[in-house]
Structures are given as C-alpha cells and as structure tokens.
N, C-alpha and C positions, 0 to 999 in steps of 0.2 A: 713234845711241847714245842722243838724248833718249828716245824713246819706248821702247830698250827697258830702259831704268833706270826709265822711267816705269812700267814694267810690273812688271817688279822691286820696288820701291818697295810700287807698289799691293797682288800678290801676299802680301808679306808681311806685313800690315798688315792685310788681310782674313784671314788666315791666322789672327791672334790674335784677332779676333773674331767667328772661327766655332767657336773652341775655346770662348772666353769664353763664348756662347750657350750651348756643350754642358756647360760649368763651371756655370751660371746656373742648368740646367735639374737639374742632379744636385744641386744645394744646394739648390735648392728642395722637390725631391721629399725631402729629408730635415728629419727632424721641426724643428719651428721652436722656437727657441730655441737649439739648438745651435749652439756658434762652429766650426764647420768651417769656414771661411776664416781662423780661429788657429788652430785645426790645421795645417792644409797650411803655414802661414806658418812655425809652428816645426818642419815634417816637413822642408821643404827647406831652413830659412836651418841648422838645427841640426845635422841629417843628412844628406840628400842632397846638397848642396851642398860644404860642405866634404870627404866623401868622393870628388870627382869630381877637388878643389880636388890632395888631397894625391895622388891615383894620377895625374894627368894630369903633377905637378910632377915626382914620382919616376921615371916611366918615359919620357916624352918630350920633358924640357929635358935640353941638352945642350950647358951656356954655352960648349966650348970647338969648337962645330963654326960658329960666328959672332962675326967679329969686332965690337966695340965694341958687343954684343949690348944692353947698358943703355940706350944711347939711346932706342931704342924703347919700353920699358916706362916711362921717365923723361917721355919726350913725351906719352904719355897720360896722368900725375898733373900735368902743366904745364898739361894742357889743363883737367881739369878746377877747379884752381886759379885758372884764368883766367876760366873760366863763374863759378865760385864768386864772385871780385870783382866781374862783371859784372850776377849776381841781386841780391848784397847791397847794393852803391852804388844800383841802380835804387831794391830795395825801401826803403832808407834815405831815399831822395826823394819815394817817391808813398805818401801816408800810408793810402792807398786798401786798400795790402795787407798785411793782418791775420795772415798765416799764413807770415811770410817766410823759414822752413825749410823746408816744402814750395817756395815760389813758389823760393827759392834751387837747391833741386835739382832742381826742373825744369828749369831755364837749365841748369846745371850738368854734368848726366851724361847720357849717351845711348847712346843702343843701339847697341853697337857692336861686337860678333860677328856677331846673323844678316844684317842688312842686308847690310854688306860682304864677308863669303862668295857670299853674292846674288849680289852684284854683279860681284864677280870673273870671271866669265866674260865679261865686257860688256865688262869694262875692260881687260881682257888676253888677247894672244895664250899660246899652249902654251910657250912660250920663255920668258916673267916669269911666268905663274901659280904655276907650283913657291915661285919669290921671294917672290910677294905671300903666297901662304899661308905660308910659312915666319915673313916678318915680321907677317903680322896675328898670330899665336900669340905672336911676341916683344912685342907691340904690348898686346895684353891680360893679360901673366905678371902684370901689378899690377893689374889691372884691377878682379881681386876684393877683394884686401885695399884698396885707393883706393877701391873705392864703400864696404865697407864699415871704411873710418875717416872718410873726410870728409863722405862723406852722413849714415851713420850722427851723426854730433856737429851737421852742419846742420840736420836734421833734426828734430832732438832739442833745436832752440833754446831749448825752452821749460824745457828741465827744468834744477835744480842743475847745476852743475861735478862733485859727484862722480858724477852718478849719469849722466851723460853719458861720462866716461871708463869708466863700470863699461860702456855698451851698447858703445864701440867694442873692449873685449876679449871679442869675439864667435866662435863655433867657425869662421866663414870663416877670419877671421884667424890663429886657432892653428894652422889646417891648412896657409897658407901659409906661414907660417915655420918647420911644422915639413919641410912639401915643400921649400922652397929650401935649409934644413941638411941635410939626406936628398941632395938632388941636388950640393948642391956640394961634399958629403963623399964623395959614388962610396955612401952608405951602401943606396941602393935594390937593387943586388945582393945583398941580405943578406936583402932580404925573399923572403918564399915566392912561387911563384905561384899557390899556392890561398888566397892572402892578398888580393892586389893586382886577383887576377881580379873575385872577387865586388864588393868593393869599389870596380872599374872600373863593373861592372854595377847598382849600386847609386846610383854618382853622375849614370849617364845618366838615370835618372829624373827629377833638376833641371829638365832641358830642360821636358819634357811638364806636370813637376807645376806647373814658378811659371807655365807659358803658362796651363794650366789656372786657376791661381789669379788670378791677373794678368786674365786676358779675366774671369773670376767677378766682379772687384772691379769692374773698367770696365761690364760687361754692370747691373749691382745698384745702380748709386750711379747712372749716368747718367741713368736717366729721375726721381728723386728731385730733380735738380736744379734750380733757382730759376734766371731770369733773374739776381737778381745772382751768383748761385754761381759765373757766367762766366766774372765780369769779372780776376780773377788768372789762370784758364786761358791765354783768350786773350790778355792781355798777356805771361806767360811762353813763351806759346809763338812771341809775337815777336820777343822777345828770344831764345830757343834757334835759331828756325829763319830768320830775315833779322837779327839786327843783328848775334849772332853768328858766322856766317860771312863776312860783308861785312869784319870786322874782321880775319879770319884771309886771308881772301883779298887785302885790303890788303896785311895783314902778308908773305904769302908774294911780293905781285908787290914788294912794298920790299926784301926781305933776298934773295930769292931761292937760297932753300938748296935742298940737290940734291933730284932730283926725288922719289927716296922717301920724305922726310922729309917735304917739302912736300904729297904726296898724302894722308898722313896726319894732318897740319894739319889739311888741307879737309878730307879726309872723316869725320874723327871732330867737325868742326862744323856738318856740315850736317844728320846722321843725328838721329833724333827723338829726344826724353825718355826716356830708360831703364827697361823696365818694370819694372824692382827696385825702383824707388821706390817699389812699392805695398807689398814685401813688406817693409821699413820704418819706413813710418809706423805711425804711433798708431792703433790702431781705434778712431777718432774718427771719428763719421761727416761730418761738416762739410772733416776732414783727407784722409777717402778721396776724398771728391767734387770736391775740390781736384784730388790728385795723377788722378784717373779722368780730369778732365774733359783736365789737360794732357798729359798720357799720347794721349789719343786725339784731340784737335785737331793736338799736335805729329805726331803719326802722319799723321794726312790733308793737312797744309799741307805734310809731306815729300816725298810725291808728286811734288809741284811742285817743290820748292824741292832736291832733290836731283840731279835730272840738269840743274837751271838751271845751280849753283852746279860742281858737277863738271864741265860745259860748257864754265865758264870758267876751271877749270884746266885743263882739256885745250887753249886756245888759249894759256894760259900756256908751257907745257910743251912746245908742238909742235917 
C-alpha cells in the first residue's frame, strides 16, 4: 500500500505541474502586460465555480438518503479551524513571518477532493468504495463555502474589518446557500433541464481552469524566488504536513471514534496545501511567491508523508 499511495500521491502532484508549465507557456505567449492570471482568477472564483457549486448541490445532495449526514461536512470546518489555530499560535511566536495570512492558510487548508478520490482505490476494496465516495462528497458539501469564509478573512489579514467581511460574501458563497435552500426545499425539481445541464457543463470547467491557473502561478513566481523567500514555505509546510497530522493521529489513537470518522481525521491532515489558496491571495507578488513556494514544497514532502501517516492508521484500524 506504501508504494502505491506513493505513486498516487506523486501522479497527482506532477499532474499540476505539467499543466502549470502549459498554463506558464500560454501566458507567456500573450502580450505582456496583461493580468491574465486576474482574469482566470475572477473567470473561475466568479463563474465557473460557483455554477458547478449550485448544479452539483441541487441535483445530487440528498440529505434524507444518509443518516446524521452533517457530521461529515462539520468534521471538515473543525479541521480546518484546528489548522487555522495551529498557523496563527505558531506565526504569533516566530517573529520571522511576515505574511501570516498566507503562512495561516497554508497550515490550514488542503487539497482535499483530488488526492483522496486518488486514493481510494488503494485504500478500499468494491464493498466500501461506493461508502467512501458517497462520504468523501458529504465530507467536502462545506468544503467550498469553509475555504471561502475562513481563508478568504485569513487571508485577507491585512486588510480593514469591513472590507474583509465585504471579500468573504463572495459568489462561491451565494451559490451555496442558495444550493442547500434549493435542495432542502425539494425546490430543484422546479428547475428546467435546459437550465441545470449547461450550467453543469459550465462548472466542469473549474477543474481544468484553477489547475490551469494554479500550476501558472507555481510555474511564474517559483524561479523568481530568493533564498529567504523559503523560509515561511518551508516552515508552513512543516507544520501542515508532520506536526499537523502527528497531532490528529494522537488524537484519533486517544479518542478512538469509529473508524470512518477517524479515516477522515487523518486524511484530510496529511493531504498538501490547498491549491485555492492561489486563487485568493492578493496579486502581490512577494504574497504569490509565498503561497507558490508552500503549495509546491507541501506537495512534494506529501509524497512521503502521506502513505507514512495513512500507514499508521491502517495499523490503528486493523
């Protein structure tokens, strides 16, 4: 199972930066000056995304086909609540980091749809997979509006109180609440399907464009970067990827709650930095080179550090 999580892991992680290279190479080829990486940033947080947000809510949640179905979406805003206390105490102590909205969300959030679809074939025979993917879907129903309220505000450290609450009412947001009133009114039968179809096929485009965008940002700021430029990367990423799951993996062999709960504990703490966090930040470039450099170190040290860590909840569990 090491090696092929290890494979897993690698796959996907090379994956976004060979897109990124071909993201790198089409912004280049267009004329210079142009903010096309703000473009794309407000084509998917604005439109694409939230359209994906409200067709995926209306047409396939269906809270009464899973009991006590909240837990799971509840355990992923805990989690990242719990990263969130774990960047802010750090950065509150080493006066070292200057940027501690970014260094905060990099601890904080992480990738946590493609990896563990990944992975799911490793980790499950044809008898639980149906389960896991059912509960990974339940697992991320908050996933989008929790990144963007908490990140978005952490993020966003630097700026006023009001103008912080003005970024976290953002179109992700509105699409989610208007999908879970849609869904738990029965109200999505009311919509057309020459409505919901386009608008399906509009939000698939999320995937391709923030990979797109995301490896653009990583591929463009990385070789830009200074020896010190490092030094928050590589600390955030110790914190996201060993101090943070050391502490979940405590936590689950102390309490020991059942084993689904527990599996998503660990795996949503070992998984890397979130690549949303680029489309996020400030187009500051000192900010992007930041979130680039932890983005792609947390990616490579997960490699490792993800079928170590899932290793030893599978001896937990046995």
């Amino acid at each position: 199972m090491f090696t092929s999580l290890m494979f897993v892991s690698f796959h996907g992680i090379m994956e976004v930066l060979v897109i990124g290279i071909l993201g790198y190479l089409i912004i280049a080829g267009l004329r210079p000056g142009a903010h096309y990486l703000d473009f794309l940033t407000k084509l998917v947080v604005r439109f694409t995304l939230p359209a994906l947000v409200f067709s995926n809510m209306v047409t396939k949640f269906n809270p009464v086909e899973i009991d006590f179905w909240w837990v799971f979406p509840l355990l992923a805003v805990v989690g990242n609540v719990a990263g969130i206390l774990l960047g802010t105490a750090y950065a509150a102590t080493d006066k070292t980091i200057r940027h501690r909205g970014e260094f905060t969300a990099l601890v904080a959030f992480q990738n946590g749809i493609f990896l563990p679809i990944a992975m799911a074939p490793v980790l499950f025979g044809p008898d639980r997979l149906p389960t896991f993917m059912n509960l990974i879907f339940l697992y991320n129903f908050l996933s989008v509006p929790a990144f963007f309220t908490l990140a978005v505000w952490v993020v966003n450290a630097h700026m006023p109180f009001k103008d912080r609450v003005r970024e976290v009412i953002n179109p992700p947001n509105v699409a989610t609440a208007l999908g879970l009133l849609f869904a738990l009114c029965g109200w999505g039968v009311f919509i057309p399907e020459w409505v919901l179809r386009p608008m399906s096929a509009f939000g698939s485009l999320s995937a391709p464009l923030s990979t797109l965008l995301i490896g653009g940002v990583i591929v463009t700021n990385i070789p830009k970067a200074k020896s010190g430029d490092w030094r928050e990367p590589v600390k955030a990423t110790i914190l996201k990827c060993l101090v943070f799951p050391v502490i979940n993996v405590i936590f689950v062999w102390a309490a020991r709650p059942p084993e689904w709960i527990a599996l998503f504990i660990v795996m949503q703490s070992v998984m890397p930095s979130a690549l949303m966090i680029a489309l996020i930040t400030p187009q500051e470039e000192m900010r992007q080179r930041i979130i680039a450099g932890g983005i792609l170190l947390s990616s490579f040290v997960s490699i490792i550090t993800i079928p170590l860590f899932m290793g030893v909840f599978g001896a937990l569990y046995r």
